[in-house]
C-alpha positions in Angstrom: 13.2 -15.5 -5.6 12.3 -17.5 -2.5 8.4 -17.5 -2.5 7.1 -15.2 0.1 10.9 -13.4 0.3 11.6 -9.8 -0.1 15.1 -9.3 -2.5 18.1 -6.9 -0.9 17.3 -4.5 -3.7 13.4 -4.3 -2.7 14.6 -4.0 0.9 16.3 -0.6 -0.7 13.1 0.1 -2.4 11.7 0.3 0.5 13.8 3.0 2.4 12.2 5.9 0.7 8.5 4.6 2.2 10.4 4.0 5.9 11.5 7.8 5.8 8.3 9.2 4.9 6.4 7.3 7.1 8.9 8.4 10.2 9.2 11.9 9.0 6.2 12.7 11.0 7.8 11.4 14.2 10.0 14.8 13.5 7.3 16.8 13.8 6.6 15.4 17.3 10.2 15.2 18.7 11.5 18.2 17.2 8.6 20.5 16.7 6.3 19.6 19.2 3.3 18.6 17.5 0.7 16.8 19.2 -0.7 13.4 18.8 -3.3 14.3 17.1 -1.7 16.5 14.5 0.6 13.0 13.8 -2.7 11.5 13.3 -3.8 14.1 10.6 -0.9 13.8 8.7 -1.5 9.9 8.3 -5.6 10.9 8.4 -4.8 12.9 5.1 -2.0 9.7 3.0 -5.0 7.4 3.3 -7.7 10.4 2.0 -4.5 10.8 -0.8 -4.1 7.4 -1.2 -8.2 6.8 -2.0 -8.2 9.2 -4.4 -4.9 8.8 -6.1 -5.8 5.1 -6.8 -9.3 5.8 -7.7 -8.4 8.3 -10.3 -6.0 5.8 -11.7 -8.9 3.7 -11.8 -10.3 5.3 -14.1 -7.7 4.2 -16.5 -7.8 0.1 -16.0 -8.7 -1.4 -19.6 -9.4 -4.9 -18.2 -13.0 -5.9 -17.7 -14.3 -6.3 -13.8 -14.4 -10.2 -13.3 -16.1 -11.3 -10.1 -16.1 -14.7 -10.3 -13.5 -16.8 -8.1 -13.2 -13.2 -6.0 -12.7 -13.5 -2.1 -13.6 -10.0 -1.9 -15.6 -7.4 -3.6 -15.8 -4.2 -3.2 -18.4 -1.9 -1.9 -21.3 -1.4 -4.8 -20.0 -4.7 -6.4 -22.3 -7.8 -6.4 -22.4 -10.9 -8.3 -24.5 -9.4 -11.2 -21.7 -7.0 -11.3 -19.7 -9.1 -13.8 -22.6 -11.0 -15.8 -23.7 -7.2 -17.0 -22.1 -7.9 -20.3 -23.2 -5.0 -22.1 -21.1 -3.2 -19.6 -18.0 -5.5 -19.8 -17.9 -7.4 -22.8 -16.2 -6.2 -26.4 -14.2 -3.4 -26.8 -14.5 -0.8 -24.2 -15.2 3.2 -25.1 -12.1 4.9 -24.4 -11.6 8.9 -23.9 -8.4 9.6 -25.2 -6.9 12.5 -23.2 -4.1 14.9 -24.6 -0.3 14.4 -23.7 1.5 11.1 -22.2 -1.5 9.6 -19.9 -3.5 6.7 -21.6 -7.3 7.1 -22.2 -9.8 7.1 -19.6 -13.0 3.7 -19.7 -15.8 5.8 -18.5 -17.4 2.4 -18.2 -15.0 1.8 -14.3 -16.6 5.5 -13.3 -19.9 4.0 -11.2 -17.2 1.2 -9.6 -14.9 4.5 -8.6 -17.4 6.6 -7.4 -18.9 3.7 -5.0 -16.0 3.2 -3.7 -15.2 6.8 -3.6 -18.7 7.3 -1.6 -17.3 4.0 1.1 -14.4 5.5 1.5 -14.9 8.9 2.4 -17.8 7.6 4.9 -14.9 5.8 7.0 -12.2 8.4 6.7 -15.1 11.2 8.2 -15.5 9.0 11.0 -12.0 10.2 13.1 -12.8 13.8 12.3 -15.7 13.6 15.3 -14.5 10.0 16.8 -11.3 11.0 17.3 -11.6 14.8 17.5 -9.5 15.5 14.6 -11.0 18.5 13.5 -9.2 21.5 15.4 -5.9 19.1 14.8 -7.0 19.0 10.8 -6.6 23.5 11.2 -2.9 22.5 11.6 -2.0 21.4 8.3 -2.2 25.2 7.4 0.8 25.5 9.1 4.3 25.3 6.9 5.7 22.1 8.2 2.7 19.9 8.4 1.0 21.0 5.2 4.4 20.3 3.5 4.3 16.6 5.3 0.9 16.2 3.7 2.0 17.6 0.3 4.5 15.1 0.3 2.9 12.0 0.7 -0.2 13.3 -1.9 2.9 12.9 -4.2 4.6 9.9 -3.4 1.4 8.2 -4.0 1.0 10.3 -7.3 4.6 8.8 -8.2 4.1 5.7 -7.1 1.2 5.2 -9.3 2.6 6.7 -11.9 5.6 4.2 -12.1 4.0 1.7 -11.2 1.2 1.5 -13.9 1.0 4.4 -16.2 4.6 4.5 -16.7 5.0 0.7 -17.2 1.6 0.3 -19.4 0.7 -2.1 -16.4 -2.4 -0.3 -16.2 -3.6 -2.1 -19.1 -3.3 -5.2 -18.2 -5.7 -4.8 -14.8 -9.4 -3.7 -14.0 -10.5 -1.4 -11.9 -11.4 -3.9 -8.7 -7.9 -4.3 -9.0 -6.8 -0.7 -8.8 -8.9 -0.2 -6.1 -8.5 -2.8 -4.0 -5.2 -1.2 -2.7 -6.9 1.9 -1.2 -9.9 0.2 0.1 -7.5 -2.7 1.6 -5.6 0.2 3.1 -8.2 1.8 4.7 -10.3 -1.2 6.0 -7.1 -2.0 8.3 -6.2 1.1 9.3 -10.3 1.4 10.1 -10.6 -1.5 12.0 -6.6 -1.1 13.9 -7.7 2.4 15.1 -10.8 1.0 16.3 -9.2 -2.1 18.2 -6.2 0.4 19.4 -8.8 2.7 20.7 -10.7 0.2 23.2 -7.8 -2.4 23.8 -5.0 0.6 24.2 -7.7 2.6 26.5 -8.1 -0.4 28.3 -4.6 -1.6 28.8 -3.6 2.2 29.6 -6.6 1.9 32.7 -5.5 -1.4 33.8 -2.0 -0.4 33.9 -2.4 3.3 35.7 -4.5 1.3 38.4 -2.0 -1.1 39.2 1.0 1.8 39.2 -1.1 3.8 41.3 -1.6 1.6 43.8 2.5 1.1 44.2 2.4 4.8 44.2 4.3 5.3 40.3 2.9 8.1 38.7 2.8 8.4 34.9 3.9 10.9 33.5 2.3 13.0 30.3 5.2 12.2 28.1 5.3 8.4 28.8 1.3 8.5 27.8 2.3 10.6 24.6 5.2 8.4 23.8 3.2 5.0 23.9 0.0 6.6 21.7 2.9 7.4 19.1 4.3 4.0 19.4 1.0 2.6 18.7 0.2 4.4 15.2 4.0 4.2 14.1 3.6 0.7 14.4 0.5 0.1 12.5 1.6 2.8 9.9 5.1 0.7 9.4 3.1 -2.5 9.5 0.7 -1.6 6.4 3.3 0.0 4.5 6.0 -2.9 4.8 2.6 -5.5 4.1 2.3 -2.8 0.9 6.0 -3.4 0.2 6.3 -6.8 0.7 3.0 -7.5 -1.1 4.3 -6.1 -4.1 7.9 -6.7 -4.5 7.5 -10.5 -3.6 6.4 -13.3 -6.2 4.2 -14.9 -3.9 3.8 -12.9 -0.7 2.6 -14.8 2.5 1.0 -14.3 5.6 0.2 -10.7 6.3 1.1 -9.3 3.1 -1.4 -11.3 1.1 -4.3 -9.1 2.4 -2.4 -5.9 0.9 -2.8 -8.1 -2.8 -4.9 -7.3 -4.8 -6.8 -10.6 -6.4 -6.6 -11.6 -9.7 -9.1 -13.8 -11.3 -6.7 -15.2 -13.7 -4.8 -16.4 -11.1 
């Protein structure tokens, strides 16, 4: 495979993803939901995503190496990986009963500071953003079966991807976790940087249509505030995509890789 390339067969891969992440859009053509009800739904895959990943977490047998690392996570410092009586020779392992593979109660504190960092961003839209009468929505039928569904894709997709495979074996816990916390970092910062430049730019622009007397209308205003988290949903999960079905992704992809020390 071309470095950086995506094969026809990922590109398939990736249709399931596209549909889920558009299904929502259903909800606001078809049923009339509201902005920021399209928001929950998205608001809830990244609270899914955090937790999904951190419990797999939970599982990674490889020993947290912070040397050569471009990013750490939260709770992580350089004494992190030098705390050999916490890293070095055969990890404790909790066996667990059935198919899954045993739990290294030793990656707990690094999932539960990342748990804590986490859950401090994602409350920040419930009063920022006024999410919390939206949030009361997901009781309804359609919406909490949109958010069901994407708790389990990203069940499944961790599933296959590591516990199925054994692959979960072979990484640490920074690893693991780097995915969510990558995640939820961009979307973080986007929302912010959508929220002031898209305010902006929606002044700006219903000055200077005002003043040649066009008036814009509800819909267009809904239409455009759609647009705008479509497109930065699509854009992280195509990065996510592309990040892991390519050998050696490149350009925006790369920040959705998690780093290996190894490497």
């Amino acid at each position: 495979m071309v470095p950086g390339s995506v094969a026809g067969g990922d590109l398939r891969a990736f249709v399931p993803t596209l549909l889920a992440t558009l299904l929502p859009l259903a909800g606001v053509g078809l049923l009339g939901w509201r902005v920021a009800e399209l928001l929950v739904v998205y608001w809830i895959e990244l609270w899914a995503l955090l937790v999904v990943y951190a419990g797999a977490a939970l599982f990674a047998r490889r020993a947290v190496v912070v040397e050569g690392r471009n990013l750490t996570l939260p709770g992580v410092s350089s004494e992190t990986g030098r705390d050999e009586q916490r890293w070095s020779g055969e990890p404790r392992a909790l066996r667990l009963p059935g198919p899954l593979p045993p739990i290294y109660p030793r990656n707990a504190r690094l999932v539960a500071h990342s748990l804590v960092w986490g859950v401090g961003l994602l409350t920040v839209p419930v009063w920022a953003v006024d999410l919390g009468d939206a949030a009361l929505a997901t009781l309804s039928p359609p919406l909490a079966a949109v958010a069901l569904a994407t708790v389990g894709s990203h069940a499944l997709t961790v599933r296959r991807d590591y516990l199925a495979t054994g692959r979960i074996e072979t990484v640490s816990a920074h690893m693991v976790l780097e995915i969510p916390v990558r995640v939820v970092a961009f979307a973080f910062t986007y929302v912010s940087v959508a929220l002031v430049v898209g305010g902006f730019c929606l002044l700006v622009v219903w000055e200077v249509l005002g003043a040649v007397g066009v008036t814009v209308g509800d819909d267009a205003v809904v239409l455009a505030l759609v647009a705008v988290v479509v497109l930065g949903k699509l854009a992280i999960e195509w990065s996510r995509h592309a990040a892991a079905a390519a050998d050696d992704p490149t350009g925006f992809a790369t920040w959705f890789r998690p780093e290996d020390p190894r490497e």
